[in-house]
mmCIF file of the N, C-alpha and C atoms, coordinates in Angstrom:
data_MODEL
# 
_entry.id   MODEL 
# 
loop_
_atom_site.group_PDB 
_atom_site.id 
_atom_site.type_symbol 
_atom_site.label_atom_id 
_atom_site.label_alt_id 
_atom_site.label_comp_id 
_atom_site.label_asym_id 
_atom_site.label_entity_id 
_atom_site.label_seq_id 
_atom_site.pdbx_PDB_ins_code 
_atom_site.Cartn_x 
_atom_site.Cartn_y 
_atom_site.Cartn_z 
_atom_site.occupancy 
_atom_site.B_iso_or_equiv 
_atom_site.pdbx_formal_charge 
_atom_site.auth_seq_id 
_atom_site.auth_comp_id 
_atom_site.auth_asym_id 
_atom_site.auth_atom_id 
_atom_site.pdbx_PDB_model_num 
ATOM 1   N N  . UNK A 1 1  ? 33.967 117.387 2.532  1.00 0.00 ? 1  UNK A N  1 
ATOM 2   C CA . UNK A 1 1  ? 34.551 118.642 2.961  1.00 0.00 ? 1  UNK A CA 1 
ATOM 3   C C  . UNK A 1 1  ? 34.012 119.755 2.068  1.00 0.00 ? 1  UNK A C  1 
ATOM 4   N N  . UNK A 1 2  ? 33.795 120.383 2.655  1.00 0.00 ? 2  UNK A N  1 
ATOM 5   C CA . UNK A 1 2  ? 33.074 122.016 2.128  1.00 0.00 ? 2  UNK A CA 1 
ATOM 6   C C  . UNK A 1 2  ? 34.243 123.261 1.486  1.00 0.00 ? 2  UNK A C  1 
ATOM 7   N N  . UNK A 1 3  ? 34.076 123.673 0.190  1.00 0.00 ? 3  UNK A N  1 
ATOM 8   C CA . UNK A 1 3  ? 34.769 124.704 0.168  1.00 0.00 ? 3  UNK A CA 1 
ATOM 9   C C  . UNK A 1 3  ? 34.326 126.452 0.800  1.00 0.00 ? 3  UNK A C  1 
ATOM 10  N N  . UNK A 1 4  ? 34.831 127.092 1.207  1.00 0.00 ? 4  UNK A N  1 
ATOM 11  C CA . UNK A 1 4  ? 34.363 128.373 1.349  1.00 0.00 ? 4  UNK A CA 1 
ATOM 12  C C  . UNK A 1 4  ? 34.471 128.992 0.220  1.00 0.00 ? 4  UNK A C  1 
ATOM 13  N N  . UNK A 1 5  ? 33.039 129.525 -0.055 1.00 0.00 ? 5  UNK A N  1 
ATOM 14  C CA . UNK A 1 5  ? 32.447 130.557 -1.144 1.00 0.00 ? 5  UNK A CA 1 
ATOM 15  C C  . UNK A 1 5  ? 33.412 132.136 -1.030 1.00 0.00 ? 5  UNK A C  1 
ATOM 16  N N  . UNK A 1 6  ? 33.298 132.459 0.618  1.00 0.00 ? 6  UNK A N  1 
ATOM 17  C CA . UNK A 1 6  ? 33.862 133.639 0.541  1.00 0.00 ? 6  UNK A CA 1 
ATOM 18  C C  . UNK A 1 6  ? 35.231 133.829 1.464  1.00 0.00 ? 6  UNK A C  1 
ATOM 19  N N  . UNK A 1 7  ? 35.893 134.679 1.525  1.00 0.00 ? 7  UNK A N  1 
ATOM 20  C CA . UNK A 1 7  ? 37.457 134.370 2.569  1.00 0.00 ? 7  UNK A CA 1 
ATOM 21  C C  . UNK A 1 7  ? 37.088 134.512 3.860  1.00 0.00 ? 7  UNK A C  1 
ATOM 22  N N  . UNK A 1 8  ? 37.584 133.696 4.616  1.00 0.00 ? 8  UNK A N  1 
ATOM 23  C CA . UNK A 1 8  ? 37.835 133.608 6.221  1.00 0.00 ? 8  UNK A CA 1 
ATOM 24  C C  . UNK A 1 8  ? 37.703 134.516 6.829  1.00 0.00 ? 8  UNK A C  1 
ATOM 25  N N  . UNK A 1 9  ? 36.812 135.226 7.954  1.00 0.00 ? 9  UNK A N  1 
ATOM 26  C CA . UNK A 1 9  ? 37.089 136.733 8.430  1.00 0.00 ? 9  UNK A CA 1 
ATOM 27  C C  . UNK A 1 9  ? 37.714 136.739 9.255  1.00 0.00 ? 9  UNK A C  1 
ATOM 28  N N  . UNK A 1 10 ? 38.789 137.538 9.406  1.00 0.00 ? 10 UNK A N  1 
ATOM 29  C CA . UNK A 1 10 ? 39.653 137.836 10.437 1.00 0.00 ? 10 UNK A CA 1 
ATOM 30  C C  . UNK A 1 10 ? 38.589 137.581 11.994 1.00 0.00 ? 10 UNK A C  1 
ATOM 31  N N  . UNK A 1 11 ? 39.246 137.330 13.055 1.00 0.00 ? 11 UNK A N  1 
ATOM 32  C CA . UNK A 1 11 ? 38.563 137.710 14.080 1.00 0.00 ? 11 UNK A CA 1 
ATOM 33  C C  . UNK A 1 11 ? 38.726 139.261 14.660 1.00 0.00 ? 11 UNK A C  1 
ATOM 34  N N  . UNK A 1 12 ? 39.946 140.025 14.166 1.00 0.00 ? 12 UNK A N  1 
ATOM 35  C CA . UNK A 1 12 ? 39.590 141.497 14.568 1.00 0.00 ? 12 UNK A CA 1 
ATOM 36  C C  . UNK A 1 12 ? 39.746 142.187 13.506 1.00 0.00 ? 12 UNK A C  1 
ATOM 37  N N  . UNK A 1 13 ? 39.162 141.693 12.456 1.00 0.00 ? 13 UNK A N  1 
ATOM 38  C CA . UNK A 1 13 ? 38.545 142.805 11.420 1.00 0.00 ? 13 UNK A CA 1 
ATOM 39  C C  . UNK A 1 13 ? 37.236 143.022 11.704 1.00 0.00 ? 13 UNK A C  1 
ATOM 40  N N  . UNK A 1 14 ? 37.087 144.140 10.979 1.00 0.00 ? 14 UNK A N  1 
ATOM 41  C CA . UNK A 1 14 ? 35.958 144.755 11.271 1.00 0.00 ? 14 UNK A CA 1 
ATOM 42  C C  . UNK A 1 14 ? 34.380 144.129 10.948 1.00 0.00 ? 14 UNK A C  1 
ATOM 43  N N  . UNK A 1 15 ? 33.400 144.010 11.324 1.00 0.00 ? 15 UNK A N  1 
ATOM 44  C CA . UNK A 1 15 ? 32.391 143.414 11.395 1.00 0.00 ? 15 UNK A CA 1 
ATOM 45  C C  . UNK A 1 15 ? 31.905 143.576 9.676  1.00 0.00 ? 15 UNK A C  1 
ATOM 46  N N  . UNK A 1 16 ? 31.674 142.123 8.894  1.00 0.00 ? 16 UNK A N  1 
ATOM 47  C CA . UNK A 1 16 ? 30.839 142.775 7.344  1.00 0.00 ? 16 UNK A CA 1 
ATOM 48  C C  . UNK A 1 16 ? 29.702 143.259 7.867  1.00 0.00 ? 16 UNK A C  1 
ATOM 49  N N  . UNK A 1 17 ? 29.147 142.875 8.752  1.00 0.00 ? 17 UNK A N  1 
ATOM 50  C CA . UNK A 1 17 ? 27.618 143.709 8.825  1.00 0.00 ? 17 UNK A CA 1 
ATOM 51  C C  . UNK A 1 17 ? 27.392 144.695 8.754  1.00 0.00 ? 17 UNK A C  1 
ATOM 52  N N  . UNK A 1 18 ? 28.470 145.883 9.096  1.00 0.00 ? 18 UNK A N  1 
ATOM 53  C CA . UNK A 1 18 ? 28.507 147.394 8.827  1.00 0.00 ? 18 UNK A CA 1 
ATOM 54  C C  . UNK A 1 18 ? 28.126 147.714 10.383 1.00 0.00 ? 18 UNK A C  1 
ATOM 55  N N  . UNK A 1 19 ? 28.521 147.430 11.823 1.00 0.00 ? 19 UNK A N  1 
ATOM 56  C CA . UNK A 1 19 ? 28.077 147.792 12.334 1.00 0.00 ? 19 UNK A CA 1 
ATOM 57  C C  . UNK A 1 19 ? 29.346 148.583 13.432 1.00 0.00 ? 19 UNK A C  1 
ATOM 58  N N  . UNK A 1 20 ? 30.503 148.325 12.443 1.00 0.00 ? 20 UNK A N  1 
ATOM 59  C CA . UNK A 1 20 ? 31.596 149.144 13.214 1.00 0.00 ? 20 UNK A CA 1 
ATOM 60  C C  . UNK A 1 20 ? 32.181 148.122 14.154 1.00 0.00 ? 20 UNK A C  1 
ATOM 61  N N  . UNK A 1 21 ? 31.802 147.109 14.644 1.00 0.00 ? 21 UNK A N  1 
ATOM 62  C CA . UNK A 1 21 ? 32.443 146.516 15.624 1.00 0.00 ? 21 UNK A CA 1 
ATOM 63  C C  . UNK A 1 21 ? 33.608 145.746 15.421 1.00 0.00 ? 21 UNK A C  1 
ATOM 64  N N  . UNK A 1 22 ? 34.301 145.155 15.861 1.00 0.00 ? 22 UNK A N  1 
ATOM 65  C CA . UNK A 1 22 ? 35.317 143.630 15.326 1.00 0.00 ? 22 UNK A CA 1 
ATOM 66  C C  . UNK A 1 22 ? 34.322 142.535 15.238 1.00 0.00 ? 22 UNK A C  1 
ATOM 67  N N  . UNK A 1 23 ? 34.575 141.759 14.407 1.00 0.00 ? 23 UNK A N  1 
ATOM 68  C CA . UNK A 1 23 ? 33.865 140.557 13.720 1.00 0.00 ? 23 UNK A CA 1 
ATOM 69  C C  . UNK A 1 23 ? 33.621 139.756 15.266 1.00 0.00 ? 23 UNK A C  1 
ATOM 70  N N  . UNK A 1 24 ? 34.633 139.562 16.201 1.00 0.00 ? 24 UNK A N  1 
ATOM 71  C CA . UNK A 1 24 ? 34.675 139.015 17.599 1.00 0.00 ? 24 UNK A CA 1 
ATOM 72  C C  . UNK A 1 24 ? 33.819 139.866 18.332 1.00 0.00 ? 24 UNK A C  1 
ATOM 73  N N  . UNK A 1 25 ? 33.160 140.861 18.485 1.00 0.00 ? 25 UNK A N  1 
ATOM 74  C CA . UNK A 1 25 ? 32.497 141.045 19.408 1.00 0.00 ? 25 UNK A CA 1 
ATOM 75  C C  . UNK A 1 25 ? 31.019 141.654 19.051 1.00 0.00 ? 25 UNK A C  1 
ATOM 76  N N  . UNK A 1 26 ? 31.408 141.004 17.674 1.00 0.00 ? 26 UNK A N  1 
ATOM 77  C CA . UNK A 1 26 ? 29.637 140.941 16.962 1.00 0.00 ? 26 UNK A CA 1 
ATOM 78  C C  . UNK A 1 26 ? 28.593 140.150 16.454 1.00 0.00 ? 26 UNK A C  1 
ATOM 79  N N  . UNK A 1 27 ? 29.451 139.757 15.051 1.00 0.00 ? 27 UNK A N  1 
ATOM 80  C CA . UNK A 1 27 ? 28.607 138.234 14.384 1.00 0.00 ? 27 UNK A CA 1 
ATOM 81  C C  . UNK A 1 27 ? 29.144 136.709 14.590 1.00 0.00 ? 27 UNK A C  1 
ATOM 82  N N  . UNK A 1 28 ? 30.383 137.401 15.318 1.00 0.00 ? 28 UNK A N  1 
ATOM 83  C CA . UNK A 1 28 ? 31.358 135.302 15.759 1.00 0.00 ? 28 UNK A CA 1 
ATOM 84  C C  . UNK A 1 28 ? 30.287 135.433 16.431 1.00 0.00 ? 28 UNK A C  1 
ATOM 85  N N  . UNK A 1 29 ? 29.885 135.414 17.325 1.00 0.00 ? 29 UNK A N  1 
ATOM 86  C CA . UNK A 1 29 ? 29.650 135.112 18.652 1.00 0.00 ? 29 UNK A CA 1 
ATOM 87  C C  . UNK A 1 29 ? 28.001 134.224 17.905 1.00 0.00 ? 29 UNK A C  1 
ATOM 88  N N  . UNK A 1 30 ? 27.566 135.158 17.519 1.00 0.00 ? 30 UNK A N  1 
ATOM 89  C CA . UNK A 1 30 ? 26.306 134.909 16.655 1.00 0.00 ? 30 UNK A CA 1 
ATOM 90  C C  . UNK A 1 30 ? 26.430 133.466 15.574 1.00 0.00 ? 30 UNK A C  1 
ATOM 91  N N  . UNK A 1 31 ? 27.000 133.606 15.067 1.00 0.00 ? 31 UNK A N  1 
ATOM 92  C CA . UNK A 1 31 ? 27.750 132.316 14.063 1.00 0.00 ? 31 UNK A CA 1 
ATOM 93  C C  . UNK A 1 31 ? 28.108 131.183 14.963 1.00 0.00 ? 31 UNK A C  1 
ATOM 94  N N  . UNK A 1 32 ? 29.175 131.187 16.461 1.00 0.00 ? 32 UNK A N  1 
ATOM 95  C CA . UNK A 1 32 ? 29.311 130.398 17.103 1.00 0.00 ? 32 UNK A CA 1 
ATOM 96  C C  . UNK A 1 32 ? 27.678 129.852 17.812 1.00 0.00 ? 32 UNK A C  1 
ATOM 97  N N  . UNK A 1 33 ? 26.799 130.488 17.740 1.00 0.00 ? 33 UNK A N  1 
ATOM 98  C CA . UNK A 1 33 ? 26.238 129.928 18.498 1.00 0.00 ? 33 UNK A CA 1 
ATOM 99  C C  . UNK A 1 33 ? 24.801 129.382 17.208 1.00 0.00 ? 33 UNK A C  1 
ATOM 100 N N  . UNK A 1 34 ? 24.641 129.916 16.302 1.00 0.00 ? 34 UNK A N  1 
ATOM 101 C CA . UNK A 1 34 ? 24.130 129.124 15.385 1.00 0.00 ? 34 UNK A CA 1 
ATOM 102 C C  . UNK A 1 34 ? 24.431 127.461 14.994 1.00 0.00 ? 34 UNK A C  1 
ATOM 103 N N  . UNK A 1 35 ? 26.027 127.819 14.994 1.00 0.00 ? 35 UNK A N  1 
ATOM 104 C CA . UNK A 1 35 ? 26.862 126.351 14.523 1.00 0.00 ? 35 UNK A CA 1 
ATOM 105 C C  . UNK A 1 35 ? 26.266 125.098 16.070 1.00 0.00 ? 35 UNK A C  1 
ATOM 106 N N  . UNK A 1 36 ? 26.489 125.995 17.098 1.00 0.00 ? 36 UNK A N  1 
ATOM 107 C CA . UNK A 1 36 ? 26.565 124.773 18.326 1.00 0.00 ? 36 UNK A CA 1 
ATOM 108 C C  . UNK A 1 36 ? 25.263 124.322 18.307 1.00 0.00 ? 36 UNK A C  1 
ATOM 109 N N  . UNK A 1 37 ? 24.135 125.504 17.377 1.00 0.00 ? 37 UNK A N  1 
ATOM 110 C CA . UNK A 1 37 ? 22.481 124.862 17.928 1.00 0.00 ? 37 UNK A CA 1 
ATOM 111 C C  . UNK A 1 37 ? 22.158 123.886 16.589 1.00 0.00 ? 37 UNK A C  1 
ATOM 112 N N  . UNK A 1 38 ? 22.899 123.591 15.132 1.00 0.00 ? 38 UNK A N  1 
ATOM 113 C CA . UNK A 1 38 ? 22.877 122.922 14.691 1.00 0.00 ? 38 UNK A CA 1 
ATOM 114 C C  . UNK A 1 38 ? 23.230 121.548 14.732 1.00 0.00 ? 38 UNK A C  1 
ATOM 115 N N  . UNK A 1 39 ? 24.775 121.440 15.367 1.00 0.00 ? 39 UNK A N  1 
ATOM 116 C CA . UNK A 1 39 ? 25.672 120.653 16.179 1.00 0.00 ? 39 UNK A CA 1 
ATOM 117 C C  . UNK A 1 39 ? 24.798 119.765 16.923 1.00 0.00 ? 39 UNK A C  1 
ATOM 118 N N  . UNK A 1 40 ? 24.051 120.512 17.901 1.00 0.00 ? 40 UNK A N  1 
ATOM 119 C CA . UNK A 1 40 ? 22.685 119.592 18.861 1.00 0.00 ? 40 UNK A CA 1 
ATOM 120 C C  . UNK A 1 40 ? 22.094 119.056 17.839 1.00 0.00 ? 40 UNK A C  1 
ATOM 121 N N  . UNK A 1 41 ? 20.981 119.823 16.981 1.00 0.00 ? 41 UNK A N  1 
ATOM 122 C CA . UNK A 1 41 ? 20.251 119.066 16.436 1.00 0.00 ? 41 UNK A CA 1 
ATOM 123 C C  . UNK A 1 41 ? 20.582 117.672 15.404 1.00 0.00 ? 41 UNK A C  1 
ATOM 124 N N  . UNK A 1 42 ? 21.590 118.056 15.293 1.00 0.00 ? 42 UNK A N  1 
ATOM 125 C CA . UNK A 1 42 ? 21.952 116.570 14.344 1.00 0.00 ? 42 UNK A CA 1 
ATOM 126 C C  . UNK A 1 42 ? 22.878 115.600 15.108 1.00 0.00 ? 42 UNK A C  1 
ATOM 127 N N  . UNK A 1 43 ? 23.124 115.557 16.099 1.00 0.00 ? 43 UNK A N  1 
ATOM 128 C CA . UNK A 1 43 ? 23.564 114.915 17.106 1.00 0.00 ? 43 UNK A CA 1 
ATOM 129 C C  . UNK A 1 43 ? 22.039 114.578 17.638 1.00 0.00 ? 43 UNK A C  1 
ATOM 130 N N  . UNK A 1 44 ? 20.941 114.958 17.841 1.00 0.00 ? 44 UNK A N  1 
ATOM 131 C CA . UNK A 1 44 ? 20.172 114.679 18.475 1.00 0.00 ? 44 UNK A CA 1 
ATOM 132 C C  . UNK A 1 44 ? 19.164 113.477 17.257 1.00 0.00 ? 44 UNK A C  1 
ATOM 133 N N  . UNK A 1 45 ? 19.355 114.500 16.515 1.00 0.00 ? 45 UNK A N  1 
ATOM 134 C CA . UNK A 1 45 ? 18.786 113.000 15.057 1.00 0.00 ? 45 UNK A CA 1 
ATOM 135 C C  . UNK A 1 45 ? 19.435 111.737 14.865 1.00 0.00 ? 45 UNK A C  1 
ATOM 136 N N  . UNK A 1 46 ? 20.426 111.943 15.131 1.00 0.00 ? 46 UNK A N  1 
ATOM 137 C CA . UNK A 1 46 ? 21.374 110.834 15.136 1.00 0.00 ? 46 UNK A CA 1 
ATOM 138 C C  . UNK A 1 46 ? 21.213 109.981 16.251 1.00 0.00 ? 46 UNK A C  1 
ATOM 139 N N  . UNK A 1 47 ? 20.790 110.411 17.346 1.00 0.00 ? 47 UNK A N  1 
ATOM 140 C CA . UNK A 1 47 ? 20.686 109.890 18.293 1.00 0.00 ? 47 UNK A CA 1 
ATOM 141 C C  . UNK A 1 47 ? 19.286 109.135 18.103 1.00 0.00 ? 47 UNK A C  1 
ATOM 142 N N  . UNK A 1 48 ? 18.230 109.713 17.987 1.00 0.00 ? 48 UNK A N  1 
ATOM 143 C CA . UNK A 1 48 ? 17.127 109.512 17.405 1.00 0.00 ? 48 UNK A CA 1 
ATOM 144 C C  . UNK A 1 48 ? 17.137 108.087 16.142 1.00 0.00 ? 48 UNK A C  1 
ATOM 145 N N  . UNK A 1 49 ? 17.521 108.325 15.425 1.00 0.00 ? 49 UNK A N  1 
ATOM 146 C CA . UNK A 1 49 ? 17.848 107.240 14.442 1.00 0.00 ? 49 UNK A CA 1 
ATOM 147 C C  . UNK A 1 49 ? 18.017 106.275 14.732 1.00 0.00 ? 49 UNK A C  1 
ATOM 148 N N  . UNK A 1 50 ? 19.535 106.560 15.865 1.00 0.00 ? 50 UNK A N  1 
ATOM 149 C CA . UNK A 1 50 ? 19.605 104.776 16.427 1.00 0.00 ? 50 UNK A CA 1 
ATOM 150 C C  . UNK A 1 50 ? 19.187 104.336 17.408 1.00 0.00 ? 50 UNK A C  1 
ATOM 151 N N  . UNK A 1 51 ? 18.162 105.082 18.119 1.00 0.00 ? 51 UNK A N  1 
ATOM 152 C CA . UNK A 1 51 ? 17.393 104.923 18.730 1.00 0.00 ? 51 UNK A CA 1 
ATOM 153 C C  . UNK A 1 51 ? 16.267 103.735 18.088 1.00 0.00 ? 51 UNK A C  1 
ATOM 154 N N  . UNK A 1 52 ? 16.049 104.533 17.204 1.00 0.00 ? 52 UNK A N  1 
ATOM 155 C CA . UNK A 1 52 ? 14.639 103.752 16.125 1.00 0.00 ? 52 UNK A CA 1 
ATOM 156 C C  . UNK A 1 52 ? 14.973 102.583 15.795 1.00 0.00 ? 52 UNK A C  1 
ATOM 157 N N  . UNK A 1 53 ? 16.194 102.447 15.067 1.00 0.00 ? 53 UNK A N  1 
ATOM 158 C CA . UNK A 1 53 ? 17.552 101.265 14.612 1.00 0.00 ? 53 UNK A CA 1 
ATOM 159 C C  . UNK A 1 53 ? 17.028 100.386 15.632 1.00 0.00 ? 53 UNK A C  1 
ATOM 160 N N  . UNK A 1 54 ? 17.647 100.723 16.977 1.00 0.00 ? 54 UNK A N  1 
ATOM 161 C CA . UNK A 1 54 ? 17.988 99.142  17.677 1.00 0.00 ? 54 UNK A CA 1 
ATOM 162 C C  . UNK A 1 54 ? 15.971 99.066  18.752 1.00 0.00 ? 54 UNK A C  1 
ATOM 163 N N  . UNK A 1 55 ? 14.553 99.485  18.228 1.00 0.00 ? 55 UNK A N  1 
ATOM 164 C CA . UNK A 1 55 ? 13.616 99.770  18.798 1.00 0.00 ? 55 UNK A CA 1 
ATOM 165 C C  . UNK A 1 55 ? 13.354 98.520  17.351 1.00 0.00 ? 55 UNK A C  1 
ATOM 166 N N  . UNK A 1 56 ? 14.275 98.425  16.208 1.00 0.00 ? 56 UNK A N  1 
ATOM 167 C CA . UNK A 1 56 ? 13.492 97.881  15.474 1.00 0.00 ? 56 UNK A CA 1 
ATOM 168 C C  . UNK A 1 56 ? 13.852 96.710  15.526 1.00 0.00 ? 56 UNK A C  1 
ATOM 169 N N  . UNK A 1 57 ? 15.630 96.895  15.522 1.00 0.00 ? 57 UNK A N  1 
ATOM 170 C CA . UNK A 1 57 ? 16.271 95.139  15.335 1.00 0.00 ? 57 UNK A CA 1 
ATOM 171 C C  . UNK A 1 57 ? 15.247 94.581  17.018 1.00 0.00 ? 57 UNK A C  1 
ATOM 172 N N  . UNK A 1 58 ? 15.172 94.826  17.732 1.00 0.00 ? 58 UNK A N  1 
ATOM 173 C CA . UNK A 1 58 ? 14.592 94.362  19.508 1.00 0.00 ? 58 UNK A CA 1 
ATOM 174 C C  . UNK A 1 58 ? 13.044 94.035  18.889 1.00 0.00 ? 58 UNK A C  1 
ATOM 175 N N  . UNK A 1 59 ? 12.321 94.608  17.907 1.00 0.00 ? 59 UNK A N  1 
ATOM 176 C CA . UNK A 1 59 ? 10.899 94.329  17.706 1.00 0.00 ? 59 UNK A CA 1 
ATOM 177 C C  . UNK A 1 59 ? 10.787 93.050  16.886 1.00 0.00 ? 59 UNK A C  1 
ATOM 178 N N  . UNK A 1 60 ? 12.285 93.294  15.965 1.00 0.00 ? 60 UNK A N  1 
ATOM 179 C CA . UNK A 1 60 ? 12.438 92.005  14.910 1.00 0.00 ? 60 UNK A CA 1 
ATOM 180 C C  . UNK A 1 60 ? 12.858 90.376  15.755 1.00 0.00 ? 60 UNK A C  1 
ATOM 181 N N  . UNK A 1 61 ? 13.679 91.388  16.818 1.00 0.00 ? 61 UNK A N  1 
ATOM 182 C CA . UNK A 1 61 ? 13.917 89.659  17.554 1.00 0.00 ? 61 UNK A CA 1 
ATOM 183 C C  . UNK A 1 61 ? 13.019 89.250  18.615 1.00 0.00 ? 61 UNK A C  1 
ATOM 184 N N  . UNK A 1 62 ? 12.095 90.100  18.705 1.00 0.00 ? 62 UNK A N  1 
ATOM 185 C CA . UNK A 1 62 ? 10.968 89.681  19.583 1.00 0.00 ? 62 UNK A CA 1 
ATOM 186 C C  . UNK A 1 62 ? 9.632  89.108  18.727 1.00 0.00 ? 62 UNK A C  1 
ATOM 187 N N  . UNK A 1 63 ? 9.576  89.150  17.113 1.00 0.00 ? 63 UNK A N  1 
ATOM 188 C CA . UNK A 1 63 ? 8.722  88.580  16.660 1.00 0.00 ? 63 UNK A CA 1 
ATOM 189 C C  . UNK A 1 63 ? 9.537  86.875  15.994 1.00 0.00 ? 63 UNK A C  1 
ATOM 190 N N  . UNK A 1 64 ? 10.993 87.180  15.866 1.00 0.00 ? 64 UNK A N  1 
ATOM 191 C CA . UNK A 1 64 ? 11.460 85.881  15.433 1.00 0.00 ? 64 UNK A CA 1 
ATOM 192 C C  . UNK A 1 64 ? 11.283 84.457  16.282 1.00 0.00 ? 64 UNK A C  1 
ATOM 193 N N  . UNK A 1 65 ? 11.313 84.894  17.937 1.00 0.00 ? 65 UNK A N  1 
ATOM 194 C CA . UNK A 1 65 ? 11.496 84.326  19.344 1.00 0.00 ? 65 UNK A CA 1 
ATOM 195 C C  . UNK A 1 65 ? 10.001 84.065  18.917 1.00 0.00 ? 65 UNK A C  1 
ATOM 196 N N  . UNK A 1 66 ? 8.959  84.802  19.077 1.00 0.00 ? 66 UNK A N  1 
ATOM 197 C CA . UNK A 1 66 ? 7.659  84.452  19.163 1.00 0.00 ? 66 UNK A CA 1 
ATOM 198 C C  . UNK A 1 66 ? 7.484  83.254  18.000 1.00 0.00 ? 66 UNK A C  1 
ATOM 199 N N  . UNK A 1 67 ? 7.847  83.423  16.749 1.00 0.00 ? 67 UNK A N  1 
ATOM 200 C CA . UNK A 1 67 ? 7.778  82.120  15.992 1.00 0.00 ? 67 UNK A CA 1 
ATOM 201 C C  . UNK A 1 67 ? 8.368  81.388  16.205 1.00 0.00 ? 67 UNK A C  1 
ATOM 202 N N  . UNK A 1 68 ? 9.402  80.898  16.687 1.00 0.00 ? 68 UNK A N  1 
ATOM 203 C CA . UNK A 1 68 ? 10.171 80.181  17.015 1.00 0.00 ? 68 UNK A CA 1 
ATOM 204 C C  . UNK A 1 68 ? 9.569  79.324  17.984 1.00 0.00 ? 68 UNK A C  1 
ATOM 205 N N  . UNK A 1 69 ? 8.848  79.715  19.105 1.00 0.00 ? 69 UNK A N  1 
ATOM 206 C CA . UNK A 1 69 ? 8.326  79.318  20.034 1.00 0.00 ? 69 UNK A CA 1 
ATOM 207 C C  . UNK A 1 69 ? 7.082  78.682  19.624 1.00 0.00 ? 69 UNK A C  1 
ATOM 208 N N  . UNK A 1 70 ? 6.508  79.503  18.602 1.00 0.00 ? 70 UNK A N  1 
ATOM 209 C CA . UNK A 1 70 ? 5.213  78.736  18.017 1.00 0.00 ? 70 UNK A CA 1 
ATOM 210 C C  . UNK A 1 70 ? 5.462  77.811  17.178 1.00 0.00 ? 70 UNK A C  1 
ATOM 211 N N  . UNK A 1 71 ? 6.821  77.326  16.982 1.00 0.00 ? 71 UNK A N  1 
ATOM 212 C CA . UNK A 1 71 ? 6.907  76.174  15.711 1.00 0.00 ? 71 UNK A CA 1 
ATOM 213 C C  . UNK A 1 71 ? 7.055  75.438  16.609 1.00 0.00 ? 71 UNK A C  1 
ATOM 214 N N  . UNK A 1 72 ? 8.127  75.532  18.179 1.00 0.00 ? 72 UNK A N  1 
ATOM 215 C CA . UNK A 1 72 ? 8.253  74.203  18.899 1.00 0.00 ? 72 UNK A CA 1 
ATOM 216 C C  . UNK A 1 72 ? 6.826  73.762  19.672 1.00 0.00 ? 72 UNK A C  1 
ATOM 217 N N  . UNK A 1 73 ? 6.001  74.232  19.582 1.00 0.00 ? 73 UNK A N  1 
ATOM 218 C CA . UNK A 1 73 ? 4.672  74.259  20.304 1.00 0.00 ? 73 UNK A CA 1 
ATOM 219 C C  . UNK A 1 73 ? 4.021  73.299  18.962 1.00 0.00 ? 73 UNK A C  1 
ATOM 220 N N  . UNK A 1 74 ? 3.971  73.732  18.056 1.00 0.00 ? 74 UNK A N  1 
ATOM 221 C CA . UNK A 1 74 ? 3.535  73.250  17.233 1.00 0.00 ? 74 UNK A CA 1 
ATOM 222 C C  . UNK A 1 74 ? 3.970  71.385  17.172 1.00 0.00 ? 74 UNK A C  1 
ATOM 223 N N  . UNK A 1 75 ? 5.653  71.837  17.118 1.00 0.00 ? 75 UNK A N  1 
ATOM 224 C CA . UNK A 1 75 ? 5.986  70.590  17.254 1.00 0.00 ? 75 UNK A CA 1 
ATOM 225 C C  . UNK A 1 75 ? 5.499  69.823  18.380 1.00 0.00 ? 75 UNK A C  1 
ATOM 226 N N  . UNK A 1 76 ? 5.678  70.199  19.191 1.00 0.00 ? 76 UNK A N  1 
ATOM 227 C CA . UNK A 1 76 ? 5.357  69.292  20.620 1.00 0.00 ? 76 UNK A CA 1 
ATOM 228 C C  . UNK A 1 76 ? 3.889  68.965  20.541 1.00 0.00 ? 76 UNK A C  1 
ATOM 229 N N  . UNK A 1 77 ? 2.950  69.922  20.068 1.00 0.00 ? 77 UNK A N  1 
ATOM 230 C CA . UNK A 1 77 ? 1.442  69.331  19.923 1.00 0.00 ? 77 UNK A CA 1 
ATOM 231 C C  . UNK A 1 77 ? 1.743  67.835  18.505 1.00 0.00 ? 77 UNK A C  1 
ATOM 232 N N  . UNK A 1 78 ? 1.998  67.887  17.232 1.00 0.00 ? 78 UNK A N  1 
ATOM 233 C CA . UNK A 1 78 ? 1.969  67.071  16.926 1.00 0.00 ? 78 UNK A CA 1 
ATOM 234 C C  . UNK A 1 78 ? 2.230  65.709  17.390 1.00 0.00 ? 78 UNK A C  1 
ATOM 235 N N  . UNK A 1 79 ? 3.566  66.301  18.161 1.00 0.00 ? 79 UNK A N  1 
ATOM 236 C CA . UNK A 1 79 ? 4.095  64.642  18.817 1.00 0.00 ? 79 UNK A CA 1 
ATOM 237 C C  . UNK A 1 79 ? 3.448  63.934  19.720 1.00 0.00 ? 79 UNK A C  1 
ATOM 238 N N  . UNK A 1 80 ? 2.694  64.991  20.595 1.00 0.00 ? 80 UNK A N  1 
ATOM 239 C CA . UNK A 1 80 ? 1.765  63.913  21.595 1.00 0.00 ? 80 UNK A CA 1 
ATOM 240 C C  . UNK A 1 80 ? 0.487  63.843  20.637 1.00 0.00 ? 80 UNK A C  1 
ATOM 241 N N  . UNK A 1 81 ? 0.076  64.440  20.221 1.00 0.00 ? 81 UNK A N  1 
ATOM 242 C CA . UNK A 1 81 ? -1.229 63.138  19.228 1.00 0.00 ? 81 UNK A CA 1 
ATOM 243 C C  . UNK A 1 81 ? -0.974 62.424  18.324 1.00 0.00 ? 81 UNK A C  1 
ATOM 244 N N  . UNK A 1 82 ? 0.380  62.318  18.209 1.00 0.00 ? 82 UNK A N  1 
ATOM 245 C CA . UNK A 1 82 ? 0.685  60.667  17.316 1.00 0.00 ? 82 UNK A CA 1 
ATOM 246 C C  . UNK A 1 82 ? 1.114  59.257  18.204 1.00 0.00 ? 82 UNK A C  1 
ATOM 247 N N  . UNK A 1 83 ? 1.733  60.216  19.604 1.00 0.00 ? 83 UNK A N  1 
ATOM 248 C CA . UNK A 1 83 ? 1.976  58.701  20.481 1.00 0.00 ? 83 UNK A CA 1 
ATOM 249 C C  . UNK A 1 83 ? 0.676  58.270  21.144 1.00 0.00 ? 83 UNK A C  1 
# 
């Protein structure tokens, strides 16, 4: 959890930017929509991540299966050139 550096701005106080307006019909709006395009992007990394995650455990169990298969091969060749 994050502390705030500076106090909460009212939503109808006046804009800090100096531009005369209420904080609501100037820099929220601006701030709200910064926050939501960050919101995506790390929702989208995240998504991304476990994306990669289960691209890797699926690569890991597709090389375990492949040995697996080559040891019973293996086995089965030994056994018919000993009978």
């Amino acid at each position: 959890m994050q502390l705030r550096k500076e106090p909460k701005i009212s939503r109808n106080a006046s804009c800090p930017c100096g531009s005369g307006k209420k904080y609501k019909k100037c820099c929220l709006i601006k701030q709200e929509e910064y926050a939501a395009k960050q919101l995506e992007a790390r929702r989208m990394l995240e998504n991304d991540k476990e994306t990669a995650d289960k691209g890797k455990i699926e690569k890991e169990e597709v090389v375990q299966d492949s040995t697996e298969k080559a040891r019973i091969t293996e086995g089965e060749g030994d056994q018919t050139s000993g009978a």
